[in-house]
VOGU-3710 file (C-alpha; in Angstrom, 3 decimals, decimal comma):
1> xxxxxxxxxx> 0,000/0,000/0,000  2,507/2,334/0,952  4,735/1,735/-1,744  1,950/2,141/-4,182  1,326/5,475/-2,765  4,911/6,728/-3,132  4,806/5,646/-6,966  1,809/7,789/-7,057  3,119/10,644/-5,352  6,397/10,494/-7,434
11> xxxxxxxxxx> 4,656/11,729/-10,824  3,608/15,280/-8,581  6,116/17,839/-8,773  5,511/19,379/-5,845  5,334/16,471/-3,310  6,660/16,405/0,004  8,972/12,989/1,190  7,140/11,961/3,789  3,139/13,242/2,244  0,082/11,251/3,231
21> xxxxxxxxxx> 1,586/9,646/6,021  -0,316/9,758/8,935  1,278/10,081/12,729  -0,503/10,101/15,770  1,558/11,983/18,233  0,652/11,122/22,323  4,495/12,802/22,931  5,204/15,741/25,033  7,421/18,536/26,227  10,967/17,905/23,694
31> xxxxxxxxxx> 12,242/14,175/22,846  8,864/12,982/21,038  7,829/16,350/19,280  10,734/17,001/18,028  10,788/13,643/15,960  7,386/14,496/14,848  8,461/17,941/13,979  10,902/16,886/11,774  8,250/14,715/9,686  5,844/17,091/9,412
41> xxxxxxxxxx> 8,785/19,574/8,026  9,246/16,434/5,501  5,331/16,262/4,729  4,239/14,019/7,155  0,362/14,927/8,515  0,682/14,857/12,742  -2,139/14,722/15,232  -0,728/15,639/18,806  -2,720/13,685/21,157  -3,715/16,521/23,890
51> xxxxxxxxxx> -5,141/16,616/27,753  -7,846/18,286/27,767  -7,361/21,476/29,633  -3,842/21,512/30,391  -2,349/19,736/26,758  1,353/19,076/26,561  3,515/20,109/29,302  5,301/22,013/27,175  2,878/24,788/26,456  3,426/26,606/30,204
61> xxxxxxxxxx> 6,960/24,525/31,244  9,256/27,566/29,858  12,899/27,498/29,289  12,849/31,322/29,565  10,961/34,234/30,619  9,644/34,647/27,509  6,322/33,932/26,597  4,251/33,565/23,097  0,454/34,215/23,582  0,514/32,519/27,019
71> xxxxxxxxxx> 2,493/29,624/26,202  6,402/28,655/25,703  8,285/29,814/23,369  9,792/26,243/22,920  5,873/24,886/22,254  5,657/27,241/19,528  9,451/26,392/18,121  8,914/22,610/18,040  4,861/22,049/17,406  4,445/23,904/14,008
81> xxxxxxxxxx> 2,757/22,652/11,424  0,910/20,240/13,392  -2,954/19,286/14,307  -4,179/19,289/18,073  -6,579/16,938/19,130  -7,938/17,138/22,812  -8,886/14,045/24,349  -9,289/12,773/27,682  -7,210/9,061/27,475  -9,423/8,120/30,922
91> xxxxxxxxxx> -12,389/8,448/28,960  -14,213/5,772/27,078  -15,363/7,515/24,214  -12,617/9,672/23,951  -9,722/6,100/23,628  -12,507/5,255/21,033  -12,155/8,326/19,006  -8,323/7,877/18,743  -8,469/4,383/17,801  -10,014/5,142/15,168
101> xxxxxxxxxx> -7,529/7,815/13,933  -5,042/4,811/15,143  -6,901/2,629/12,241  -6,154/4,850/9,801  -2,448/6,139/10,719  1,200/4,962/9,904  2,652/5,444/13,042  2,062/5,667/16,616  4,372/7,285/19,042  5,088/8,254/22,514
111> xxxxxxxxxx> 7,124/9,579/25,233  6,020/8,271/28,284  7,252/5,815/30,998  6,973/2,057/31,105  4,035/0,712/31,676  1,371/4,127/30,962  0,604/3,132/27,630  -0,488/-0,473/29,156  -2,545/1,169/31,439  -4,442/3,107/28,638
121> xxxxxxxxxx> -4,810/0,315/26,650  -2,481/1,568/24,099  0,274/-0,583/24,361  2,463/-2,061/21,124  0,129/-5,354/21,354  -3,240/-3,698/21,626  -2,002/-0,760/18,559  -1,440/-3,738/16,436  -4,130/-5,653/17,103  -5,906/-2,235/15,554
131> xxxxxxxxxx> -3,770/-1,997/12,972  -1,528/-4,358/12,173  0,849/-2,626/10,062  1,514/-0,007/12,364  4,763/1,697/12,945  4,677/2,191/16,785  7,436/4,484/18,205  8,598/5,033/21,606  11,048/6,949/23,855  11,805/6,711/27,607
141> xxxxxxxxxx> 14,116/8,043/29,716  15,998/4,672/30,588  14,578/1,595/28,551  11,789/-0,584/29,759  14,008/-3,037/31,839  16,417/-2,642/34,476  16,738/-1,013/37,832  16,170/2,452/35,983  13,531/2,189/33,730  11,068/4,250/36,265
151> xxxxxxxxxx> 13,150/7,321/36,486  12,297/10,699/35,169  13,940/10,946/31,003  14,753/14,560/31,874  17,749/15,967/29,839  19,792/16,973/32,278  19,310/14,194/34,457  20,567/11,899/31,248  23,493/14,132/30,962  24,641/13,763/34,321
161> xxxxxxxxxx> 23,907/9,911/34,199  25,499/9,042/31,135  28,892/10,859/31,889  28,420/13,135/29,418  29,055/16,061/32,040  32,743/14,809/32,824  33,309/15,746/29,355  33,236/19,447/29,090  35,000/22,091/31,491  38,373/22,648/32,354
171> xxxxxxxxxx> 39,924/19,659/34,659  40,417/21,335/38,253  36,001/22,194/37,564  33,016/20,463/38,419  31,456/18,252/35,857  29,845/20,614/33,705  26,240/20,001/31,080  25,858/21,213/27,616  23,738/24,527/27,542  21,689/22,751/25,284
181> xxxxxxxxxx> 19,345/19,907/25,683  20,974/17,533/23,548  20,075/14,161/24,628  16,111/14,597/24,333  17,354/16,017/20,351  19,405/13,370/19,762  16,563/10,454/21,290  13,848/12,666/18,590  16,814/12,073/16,017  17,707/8,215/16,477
191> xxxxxxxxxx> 13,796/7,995/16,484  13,160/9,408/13,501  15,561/7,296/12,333  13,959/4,142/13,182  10,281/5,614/12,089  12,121/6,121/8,758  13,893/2,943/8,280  10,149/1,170/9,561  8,348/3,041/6,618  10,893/2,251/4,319
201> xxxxxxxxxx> 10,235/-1,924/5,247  7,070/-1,966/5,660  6,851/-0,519/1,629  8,623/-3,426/0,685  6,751/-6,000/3,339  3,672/-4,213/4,465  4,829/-5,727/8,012  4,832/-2,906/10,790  7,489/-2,512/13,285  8,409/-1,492/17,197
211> xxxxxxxxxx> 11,067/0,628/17,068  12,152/1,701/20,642  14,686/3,897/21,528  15,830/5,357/25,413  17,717/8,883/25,980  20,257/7,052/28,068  20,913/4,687/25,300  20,920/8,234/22,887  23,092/9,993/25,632  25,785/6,882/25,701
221> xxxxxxxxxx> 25,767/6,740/21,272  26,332/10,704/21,623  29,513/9,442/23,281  30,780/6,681/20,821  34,240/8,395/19,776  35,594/8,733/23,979  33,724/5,354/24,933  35,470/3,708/22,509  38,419/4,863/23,557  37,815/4,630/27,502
231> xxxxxxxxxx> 36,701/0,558/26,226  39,969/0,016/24,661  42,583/2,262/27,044  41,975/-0,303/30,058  39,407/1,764/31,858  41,171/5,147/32,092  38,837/8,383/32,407  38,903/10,531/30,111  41,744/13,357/31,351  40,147/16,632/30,830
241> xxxxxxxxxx> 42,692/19,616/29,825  43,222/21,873/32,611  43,496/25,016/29,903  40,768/25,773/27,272  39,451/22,245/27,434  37,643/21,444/24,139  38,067/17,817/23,660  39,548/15,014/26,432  41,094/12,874/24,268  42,493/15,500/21,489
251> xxxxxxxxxx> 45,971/17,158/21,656  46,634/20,875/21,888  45,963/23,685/20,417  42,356/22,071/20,715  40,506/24,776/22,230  38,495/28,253/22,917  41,095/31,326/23,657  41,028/34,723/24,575  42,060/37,410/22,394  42,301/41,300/23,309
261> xxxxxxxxxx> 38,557/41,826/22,212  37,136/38,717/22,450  37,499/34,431/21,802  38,831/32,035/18,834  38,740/28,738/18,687  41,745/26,523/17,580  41,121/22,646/16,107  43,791/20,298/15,749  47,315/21,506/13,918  50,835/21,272/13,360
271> xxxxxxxxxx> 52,121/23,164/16,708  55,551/23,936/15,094  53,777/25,374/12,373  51,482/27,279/14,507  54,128/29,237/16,383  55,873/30,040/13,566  52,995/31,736/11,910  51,698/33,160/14,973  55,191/34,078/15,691  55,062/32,452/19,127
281> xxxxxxxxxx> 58,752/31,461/19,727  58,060/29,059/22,344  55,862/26,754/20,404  58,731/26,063/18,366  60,394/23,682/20,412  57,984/20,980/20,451  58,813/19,016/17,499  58,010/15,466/19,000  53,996/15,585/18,344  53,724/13,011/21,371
291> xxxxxxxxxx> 54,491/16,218/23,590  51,274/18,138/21,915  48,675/15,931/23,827  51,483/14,558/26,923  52,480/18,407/27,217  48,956/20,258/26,454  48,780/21,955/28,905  51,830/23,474/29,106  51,574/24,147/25,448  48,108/25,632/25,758
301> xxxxxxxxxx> 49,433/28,225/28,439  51,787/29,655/26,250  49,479/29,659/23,458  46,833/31,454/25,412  49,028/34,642/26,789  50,466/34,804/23,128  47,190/34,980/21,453  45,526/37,972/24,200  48,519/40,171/23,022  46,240/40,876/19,820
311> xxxxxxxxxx> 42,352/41,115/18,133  40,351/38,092/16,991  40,454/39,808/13,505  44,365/39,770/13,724  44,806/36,322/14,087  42,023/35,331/12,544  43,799/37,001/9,365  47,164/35,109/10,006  45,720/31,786/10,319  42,507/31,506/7,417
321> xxxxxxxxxx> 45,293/32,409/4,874  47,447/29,507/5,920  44,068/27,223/5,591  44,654/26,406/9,878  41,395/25,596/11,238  40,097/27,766/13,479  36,950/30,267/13,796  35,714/33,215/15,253  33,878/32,320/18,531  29,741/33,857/18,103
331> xxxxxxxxxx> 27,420/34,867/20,086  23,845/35,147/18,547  23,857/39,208/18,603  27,459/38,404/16,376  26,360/35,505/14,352  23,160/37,240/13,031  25,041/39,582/11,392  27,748/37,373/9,081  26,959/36,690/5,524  27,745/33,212/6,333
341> xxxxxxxxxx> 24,524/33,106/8,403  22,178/35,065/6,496  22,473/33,852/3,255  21,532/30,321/4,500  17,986/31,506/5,090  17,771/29,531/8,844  14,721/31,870/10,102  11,214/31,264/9,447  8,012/32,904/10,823  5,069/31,593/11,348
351> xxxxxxxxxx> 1,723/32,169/12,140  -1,312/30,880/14,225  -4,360/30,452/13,828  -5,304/33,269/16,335  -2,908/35,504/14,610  0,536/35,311/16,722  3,621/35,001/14,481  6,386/33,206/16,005  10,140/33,639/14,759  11,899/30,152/14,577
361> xxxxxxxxxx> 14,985/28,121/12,750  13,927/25,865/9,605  14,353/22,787/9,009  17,887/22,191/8,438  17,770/19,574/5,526  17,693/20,517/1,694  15,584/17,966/-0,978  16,762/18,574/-4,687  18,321/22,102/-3,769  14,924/23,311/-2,078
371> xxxxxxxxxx> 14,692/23,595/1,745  12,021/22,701/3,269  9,705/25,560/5,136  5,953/25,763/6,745  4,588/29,187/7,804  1,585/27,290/10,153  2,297/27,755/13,771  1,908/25,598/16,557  -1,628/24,937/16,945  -4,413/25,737/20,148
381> xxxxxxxxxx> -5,087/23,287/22,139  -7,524/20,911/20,677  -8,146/23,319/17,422  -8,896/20,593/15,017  -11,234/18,668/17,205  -14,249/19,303/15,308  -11,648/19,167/11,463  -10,852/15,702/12,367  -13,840/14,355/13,613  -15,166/15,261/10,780
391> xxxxxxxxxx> -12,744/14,215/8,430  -12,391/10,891/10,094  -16,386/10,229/11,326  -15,314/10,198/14,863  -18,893/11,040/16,153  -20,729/8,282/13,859  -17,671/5,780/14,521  -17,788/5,124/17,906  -18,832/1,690/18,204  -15,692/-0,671/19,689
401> xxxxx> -13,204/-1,694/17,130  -14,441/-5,042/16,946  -18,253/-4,269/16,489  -17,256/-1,879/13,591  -15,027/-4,811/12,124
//
């Protein structure tokens, strides 16, 4: 079926990857929604799955002070393009209505901890007795076995689990996250992933699939490249620099450094060659390239008070022309004003129903040259009740599953 509907889709110039494929969302707050984002930037039609009354957490659990028509700015960033549909899952008729959206879907998918989806009936088992194709998705914080499996997936928490905090910071400072919340983006990216390799199968099969995925699991793959090596150095910690850390396991100049107006970063080079562009005397001496990881830090410290003796610009000038890697450290007032930036197009704005228009980043991938870009904004808590009722005969379909079979 699917793949018949791909061949169709394929003579349409204008079609979208991922059009006429039906998700039904029950995620929340960042892990979930931002897998189903993604899809619906690709063409994929989502239904959030909504609490009546209070919806996903995400609309009032900020990550600032700032606030979009009463709700999150993060809500707004990662729910665009998307349908709300309010229903109570504690209610009869409501877990009727959605099973019969569940009939008619592709996948299923969820955030929530072992054993709720059971309790609502809406387990992998009872999903595919419904529809046995079904691609049925889920995240948790920990995996669904194991002394862990009933803790909170919070990001940080992950981060500070996994050991990916022991990882950034200077050595002689407390473990220290990412200002980002990476592991809940990378769990929405590995489960995209699976939803996408699923699809692909079941156009080939037309058998469904369960494709699981945990943040901690996410949070450990995030760390293949110094796992690997911690597996294969018998057991020894990562050793974090004690100047400029950037990287545990990679030699100087690897780093962030201060400059007389402000920061540039530094990836791996020849250190002989560096101080004789940079003109840094000392450098000169280390022509064993053991020394530049056994002797970073020492390195580093003469790096660092030789590069504050002059502007980003300066060096910055020195170094490009020699093709060194290095960069210009941002921040967002900075980076909004380089070419480099703007002429990628990143920002979008778009607009709800009620009128609000919400600036936000696009979707980062390109199909035949084209990016990809939606101006509908997140949606109002169960706005397309009454749409997809229609569109689906929710009110006239409400007989069990088996009676309407």
């Amino acid at each position: 079926m699917i793949r018949q509907r791909l061949l169709l889709r394929a003579l349409t110039s204008e079609m979208k990857l991922l059009q006429d494929i039906l998700i039904i969302d029950f995620s929340q707050f960042l892990s979930g929604p931002s897998a189903s984002l993604r899809m619906a930037d690709l063409g994929a039609e989502i239904i959030k799955i909504e609490r009546p009354g209070s919806g996903d957490i995400c609309r009032h659990l900020y990550v600032s002070d700032v606030m979009l028509g009463g709700e999150s700015t993060i809500f707004h960033a990662i729910n665009r393009n998307k349908k709300s549909y309010a229903a109570d899952l504690k209610e009869p008729d409501d877990v009727e209505k959605v099973k019969v959206l569940i009939e008619k879907a592709d996948v299923v998918m969820h955030n929530f901890r072992p054993g709720v989806m059971e309790r609502l009936g809406l387990d992998y088992d009872s999903v595919k007795a419904i529809n046995p194709s079904i691609i049925y998705a889920e995240i948790s914080g920990y995996g669904n076995v194991g002394p862990w499996k009933d803790l909170p997936g919070q990001d940080l928490l992950l981060q500070a689990a996994s050991g990916l905090t022991w990882l950034s910071n200077n050595s002689d400072e407390h473990p220290t996250p990412m200002g980002v919340a990476v592991v809940d983006i990378f769990a929405g990216t590995h489960i995209t992933q699976g939803i996408l390799a699923a699809l692909y199968k079941r156009g080939i099969s037309g058998e469904g699939a369960l494709v699981q995925v945990s943040m901690f699991e996410s949070a450990l793959d995030f760390q293949f490249e110094v796992l690997t090596c911690y597996y294969n150095d018998g057991g020894q910690l990562p050793d974090r620099s004690a100047i400029n850390n950037a990287h545990a396991y990679v030699a100087a100049p690897y780093g962030l450094y201060k400059t007389i107006d402000s920061y540039i970063a530094l990836a791996m080079t020849d250190i002989v060659k560096l101080g004789s562009l940079l003109e840094c005397e000392p450098l000169r001496i280390y022509l064993d390239s053991g020394d530049w990881f056994n002797k970073r830090d020492e390195i580093k410290n003469l790096l660092a008070a030789h590069l504050a003796t002059a502007t980003t610009a300066h060096w910055l000038g020195i170094l490009e022309a020699a093709d060194i890697w290095c960069a210009p450290v941002h921040d967002y007032d900075s980076l909004l004003k380089e070419e480099g930036y703007r002429i990628l197009n990143m920002e979008i704005t778009t607009k709800t129903s009620s009128g609000l228009t919400v600036k936000t980043t696009r979707c980062p991938i390109r199909v035949d040259g084209q990016i990809l870009t939606s101006d509908k904004g997140a949606p109002k808590l169960g706005e397309h009740n009454e749409m997809l009722d229609k569109k689906f005969n929710l009110n006239r379909e409400m007989q069990p599953l088996e009676k309407r079979k």
